[in-house]
N, C-alpha and C positions, 0 to 999 in steps of 0.2 A: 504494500500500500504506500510504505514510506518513496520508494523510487518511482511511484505512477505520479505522486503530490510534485515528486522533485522535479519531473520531468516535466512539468508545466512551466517552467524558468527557463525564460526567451534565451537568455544568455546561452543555455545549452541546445539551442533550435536546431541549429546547423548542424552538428554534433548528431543527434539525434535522429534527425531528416536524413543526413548523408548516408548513417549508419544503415537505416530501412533503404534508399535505394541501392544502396550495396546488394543487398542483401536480394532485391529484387534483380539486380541484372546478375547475379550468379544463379537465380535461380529458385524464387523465395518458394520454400517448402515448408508448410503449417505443422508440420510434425516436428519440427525443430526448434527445441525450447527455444532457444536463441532467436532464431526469426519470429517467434510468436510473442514472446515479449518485446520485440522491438517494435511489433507492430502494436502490441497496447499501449507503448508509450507514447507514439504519433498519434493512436485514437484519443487518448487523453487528451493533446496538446487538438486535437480536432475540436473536443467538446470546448476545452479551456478557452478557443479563442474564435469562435461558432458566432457570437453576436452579430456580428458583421451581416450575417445571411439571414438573420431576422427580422419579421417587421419593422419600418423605420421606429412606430411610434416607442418602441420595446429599445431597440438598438440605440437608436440617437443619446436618450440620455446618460446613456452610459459612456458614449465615445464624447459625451461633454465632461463628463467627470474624471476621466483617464486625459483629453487632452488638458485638462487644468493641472492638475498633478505634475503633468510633464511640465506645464509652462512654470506652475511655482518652484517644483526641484531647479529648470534654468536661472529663475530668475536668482535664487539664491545662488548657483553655482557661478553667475554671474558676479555676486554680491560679494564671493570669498578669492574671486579673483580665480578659478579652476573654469576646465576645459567645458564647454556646451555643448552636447550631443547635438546636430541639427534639426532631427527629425522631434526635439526638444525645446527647439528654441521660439515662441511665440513674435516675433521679429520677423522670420522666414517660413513659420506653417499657419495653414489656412485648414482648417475642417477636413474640404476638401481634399486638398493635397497630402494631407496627410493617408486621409482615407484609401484614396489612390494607391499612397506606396505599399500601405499594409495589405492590401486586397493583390496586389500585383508581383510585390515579393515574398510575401509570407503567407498569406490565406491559399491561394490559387495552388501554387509550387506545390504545396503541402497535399492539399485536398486531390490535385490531378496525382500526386502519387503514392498516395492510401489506393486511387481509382483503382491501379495496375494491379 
């Protein structure tokens, strides 16, 4: 339970993702522990970050309360003088654009290769 929770942490996205299409272009066979948890961990991180493809009225306020988060962490990170993630910085993102990147390199990428 403890590594399905873990594996909802973006920071190991990639990691994780890579890990399952490996797995897929060798060959991915459901009888092997190993492929089968790797694919729970990507279903997880499916559910974890799912909002996106829900009704707007559902959806929306939640990508309002995640984009504020990001902009306060910048704007403080601004404050102490350390680095600004972009896709963090209220200066350079719009709703939109944000929306954009996530659906295009995280949501999508993902979801097409659970598909496979």
């Amino acid at each position: 339970m403890t590594t399905l929770i873990l594996a909802t942490d973006m920071a190991r996205h990639g990691e994780i993702l890579d890990t399952l299409k490996r797995y897929i272009e060798e060959g991915f066979v459901l009888d092997k522990k190993e492929h089968r948890e790797q694919l729970k961990l990507v279903l997880i991180k499916c559910c974890d970050i799912s909002n996106e493809v829900r009704p707007m009225n559902v959806s929306e306020p939640w990508v309002d309360c995640l984009l504020e988060e990001y902009f306060t962490q910048s704007d403080r990170e601004k404050e102490e003088g350390l680095p600004v993630a972009p896709f963090m910085d209220r200066e350079k993102v719009t709703k939109s654009s944000a929306q954009t990147g996530f659906l295009k390199f995280v949501l999508i990428p993902m979801f097409q290769t659970v598909a496979k």
